[in-house]
C-alpha positions in Angstrom: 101.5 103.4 49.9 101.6 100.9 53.0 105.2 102.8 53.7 103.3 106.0 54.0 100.4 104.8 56.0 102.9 102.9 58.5 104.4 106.3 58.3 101.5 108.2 59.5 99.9 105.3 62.2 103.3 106.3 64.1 101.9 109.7 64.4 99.9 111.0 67.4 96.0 110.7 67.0 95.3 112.9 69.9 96.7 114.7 72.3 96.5 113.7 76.4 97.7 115.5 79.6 99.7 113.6 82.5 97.7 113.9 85.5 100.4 114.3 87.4 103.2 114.7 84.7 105.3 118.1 85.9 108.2 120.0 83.7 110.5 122.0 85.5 111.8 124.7 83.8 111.5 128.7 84.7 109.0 131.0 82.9 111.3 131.1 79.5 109.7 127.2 79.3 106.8 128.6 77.3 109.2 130.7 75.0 111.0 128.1 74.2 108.4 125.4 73.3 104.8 125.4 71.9 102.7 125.2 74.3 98.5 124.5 74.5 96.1 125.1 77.2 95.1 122.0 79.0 91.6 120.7 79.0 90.7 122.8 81.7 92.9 126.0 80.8 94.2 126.3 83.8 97.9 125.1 83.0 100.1 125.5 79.3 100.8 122.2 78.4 104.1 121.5 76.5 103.1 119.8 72.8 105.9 116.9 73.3 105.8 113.7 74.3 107.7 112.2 77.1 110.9 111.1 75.2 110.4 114.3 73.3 110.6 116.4 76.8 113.8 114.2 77.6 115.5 114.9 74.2 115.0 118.1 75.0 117.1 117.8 78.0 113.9 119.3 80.5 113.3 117.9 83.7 110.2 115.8 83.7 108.6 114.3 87.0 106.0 112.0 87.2 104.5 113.0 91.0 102.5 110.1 91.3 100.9 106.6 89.4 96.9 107.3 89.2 96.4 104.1 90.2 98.2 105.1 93.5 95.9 108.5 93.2 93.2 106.6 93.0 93.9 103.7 95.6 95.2 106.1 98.0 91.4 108.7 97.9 89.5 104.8 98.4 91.5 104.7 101.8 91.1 107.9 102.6 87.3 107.3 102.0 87.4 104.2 103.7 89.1 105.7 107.2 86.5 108.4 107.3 83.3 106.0 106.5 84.7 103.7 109.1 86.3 105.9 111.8 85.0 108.9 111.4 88.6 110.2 111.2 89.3 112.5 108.4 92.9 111.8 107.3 95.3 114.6 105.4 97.9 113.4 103.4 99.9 116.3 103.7 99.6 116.4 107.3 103.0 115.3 109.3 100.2 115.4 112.5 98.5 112.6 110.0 101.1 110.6 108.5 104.4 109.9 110.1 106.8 109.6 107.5 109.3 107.8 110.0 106.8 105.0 110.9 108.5 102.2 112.5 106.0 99.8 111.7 106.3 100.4 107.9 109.9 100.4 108.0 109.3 96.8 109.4 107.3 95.7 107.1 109.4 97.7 104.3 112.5 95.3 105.2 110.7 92.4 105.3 109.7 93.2 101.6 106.1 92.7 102.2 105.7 95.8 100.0 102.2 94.6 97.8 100.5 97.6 97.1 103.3 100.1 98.0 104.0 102.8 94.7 107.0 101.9 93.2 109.0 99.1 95.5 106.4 96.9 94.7 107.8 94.8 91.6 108.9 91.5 93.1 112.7 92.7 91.8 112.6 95.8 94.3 110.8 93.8 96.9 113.9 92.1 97.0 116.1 94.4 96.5 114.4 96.7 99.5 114.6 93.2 101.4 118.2 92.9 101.4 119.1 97.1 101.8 117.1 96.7 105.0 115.9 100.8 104.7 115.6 102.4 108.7 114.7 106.2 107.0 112.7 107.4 104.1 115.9 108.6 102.7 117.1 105.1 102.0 114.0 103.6 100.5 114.4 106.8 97.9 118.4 105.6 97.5 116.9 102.0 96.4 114.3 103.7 93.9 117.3 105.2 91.9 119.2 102.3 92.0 116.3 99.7 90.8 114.8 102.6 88.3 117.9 103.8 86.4 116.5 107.4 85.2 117.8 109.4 87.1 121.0 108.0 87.2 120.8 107.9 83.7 119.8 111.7 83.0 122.8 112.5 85.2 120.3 113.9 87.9 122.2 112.4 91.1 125.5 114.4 92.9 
């Protein structure tokens, strides 16, 4: 009996959406796997986990932590309650992308707070690649994180 109840405690309780979890696939994708409506209905939602979606050889990104999400609307927020300024993310007019400032402080490694080149084994790692383009802080991503590398993704 405890084999069979250890047996069903590894099975999901629930079922959850990615906020910003994306699958890549063309239109056959909901052919090819069950699918559900998500909470709102306004997506299909694949009925697989995330190892499941791998297994299944599909492309799977994770666009971006909610934590960032979250940290990045406070300082939008912020700006605008204390500037006035109201700041669009997906604006190159708003946010240069080739910043020499941040590249500074990028090879420096003072990276606290920064989505994914903040754990103190990429800070140093960014510290000693010394990145001059966005290109080359993405190069250091897939080398610290081994996914991609892993799912055969890089040329």
């Amino acid at each position: 009996m405890w084999e069979l109840a250890a047996g069903l405690d590894a099975l999901p309780h629930g079922y959850a959406m990615h906020p910003c979890g994306v699958i890549l696939s063309d239109a056959s994708l909901l052919d090819r796997l069950p699918v559900q409506p998500t909470p709102d209905g306004a997506y299909p939602m694949v009925q697989a986990d995330k190892d499941d979606v791998e297994d299944l050889g599909l492309l799977k990104l994770d666009v971006l932590g909610v934590r960032m999400q979250s940290a990045m609307a406070h300082a939008v927020a912020e700006i605008r309650h204390t500037t006035g300024r109201q700041l669009d993310l997906d604006s190159p007019d708003h946010v240069d992308l080739a910043d020499p400032d941040t590249f500074d402080l990028i090879r420096r490694g003072n990276v606290l707070g920064c989505f994914q080149i903040e754990p103190s084994g990429q800070q140093d790692l960014i510290a000693r690649l010394q990145p001059r383009h966005r290109q080359d802080v993405i190069a250091e991503i897939s080398l610290f994180r081994p996914g991609p590398v892993a799912g055969g993704m890089p040329a």
